[in-house]
N, C-alpha and C positions, 0 to 999 in steps of 0.2 A: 775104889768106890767112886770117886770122881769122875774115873773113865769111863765106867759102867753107867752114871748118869748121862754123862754127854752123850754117850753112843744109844742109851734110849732115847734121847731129845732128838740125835739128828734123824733116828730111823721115823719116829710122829712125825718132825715136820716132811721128809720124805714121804711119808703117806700122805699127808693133809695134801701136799704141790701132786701129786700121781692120782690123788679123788677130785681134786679141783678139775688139775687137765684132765680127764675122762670126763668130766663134767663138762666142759667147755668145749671138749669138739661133739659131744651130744648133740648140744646146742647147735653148735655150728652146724650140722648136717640135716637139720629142720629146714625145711622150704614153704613159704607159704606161699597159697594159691587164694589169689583175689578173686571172688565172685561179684557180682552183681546182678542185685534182683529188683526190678522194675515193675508192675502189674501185669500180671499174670505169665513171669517169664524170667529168664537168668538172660544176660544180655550175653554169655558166653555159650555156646551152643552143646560145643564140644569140645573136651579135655584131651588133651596125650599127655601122658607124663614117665618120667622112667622109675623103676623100682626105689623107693625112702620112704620117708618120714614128713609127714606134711603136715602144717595147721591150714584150717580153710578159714579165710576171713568173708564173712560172708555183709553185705553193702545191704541197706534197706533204702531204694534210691525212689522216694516221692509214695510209698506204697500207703495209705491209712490205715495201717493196720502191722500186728507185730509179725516177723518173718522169722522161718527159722530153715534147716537146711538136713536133707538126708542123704544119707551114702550108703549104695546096697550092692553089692554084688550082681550082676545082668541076667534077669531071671528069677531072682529071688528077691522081691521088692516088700515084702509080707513084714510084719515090726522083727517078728525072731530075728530077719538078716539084716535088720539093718547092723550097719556097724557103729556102736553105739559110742566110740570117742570121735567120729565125725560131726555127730550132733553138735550145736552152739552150745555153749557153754550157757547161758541163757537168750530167750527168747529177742530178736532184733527188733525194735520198736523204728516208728518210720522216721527215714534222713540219717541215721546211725548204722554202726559197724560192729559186727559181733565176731567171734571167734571159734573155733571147735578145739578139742585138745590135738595131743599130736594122734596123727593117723600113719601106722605105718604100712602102705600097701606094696601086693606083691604084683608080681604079671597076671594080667586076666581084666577081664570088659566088666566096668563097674557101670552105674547109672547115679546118675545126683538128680533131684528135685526138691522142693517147698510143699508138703499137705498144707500151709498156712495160707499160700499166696492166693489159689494151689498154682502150680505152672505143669508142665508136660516133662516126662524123663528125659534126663540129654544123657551122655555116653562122655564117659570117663576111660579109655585104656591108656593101662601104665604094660609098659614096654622091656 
């Protein structure tokens, strides 16, 4: 009976160390992509990126007014496409930094812009 306890304890904490690490190179495999948005414009023109897992941290640099940040597929710019864990998590107020959740994209020409700022679509390809 004794053995039978131990050997359930050691298999739990074997799970617990095997959910952690999958957790932890999760994380690790996230990349954030700094933007910056200025009046009426992202200071980055155009992205390349290769296939992952991204948060966008998106900069409100001198704007008077709240920013916030879209991600849509090249062509399809309409609310249906946008892709809706790019968005900020909430709204960027000005001289502050916001965030989006994780975005995992694949290959294929995206476009980012601001309807807040508004600024003009730049080009996103992930490679």
């Amino acid at each position: 009976m004794k053995n039978l306890i131990i050997g359930i304890f050691l298999i739990a904490i074997n799970f617990t160390i095997s959910a952690q690490d999958k957790m932890m190179k999760h994380d690790a495999v996230t990349k954030t992509v700094a933007l910056e948005q200025t009046k009426g414009e992202f200071t980055q023109k155009a992205i390349t990126l290769s296939e992952g897992t991204y948060v966008f941290e998106i900069a409100n640099v001198g704007i008077d007014h709240e920013v916030g940040f879209v991600l849509a597929p090249k062509g399809k710019t309409e609310a249906e496409n946008h892709i809706k864990e790019a968005y900020v998590t909430a709204v960027v107020p000005t001289d502050t930094k916001g965030h989006s959740n994780k975005v995992t994209l694949k290959k294929g020409e995206y476009v980012y812009f601001c309807p807040l700022n508004p600024t003009p679509q730049y080009t996103l390809i992930v490679k």
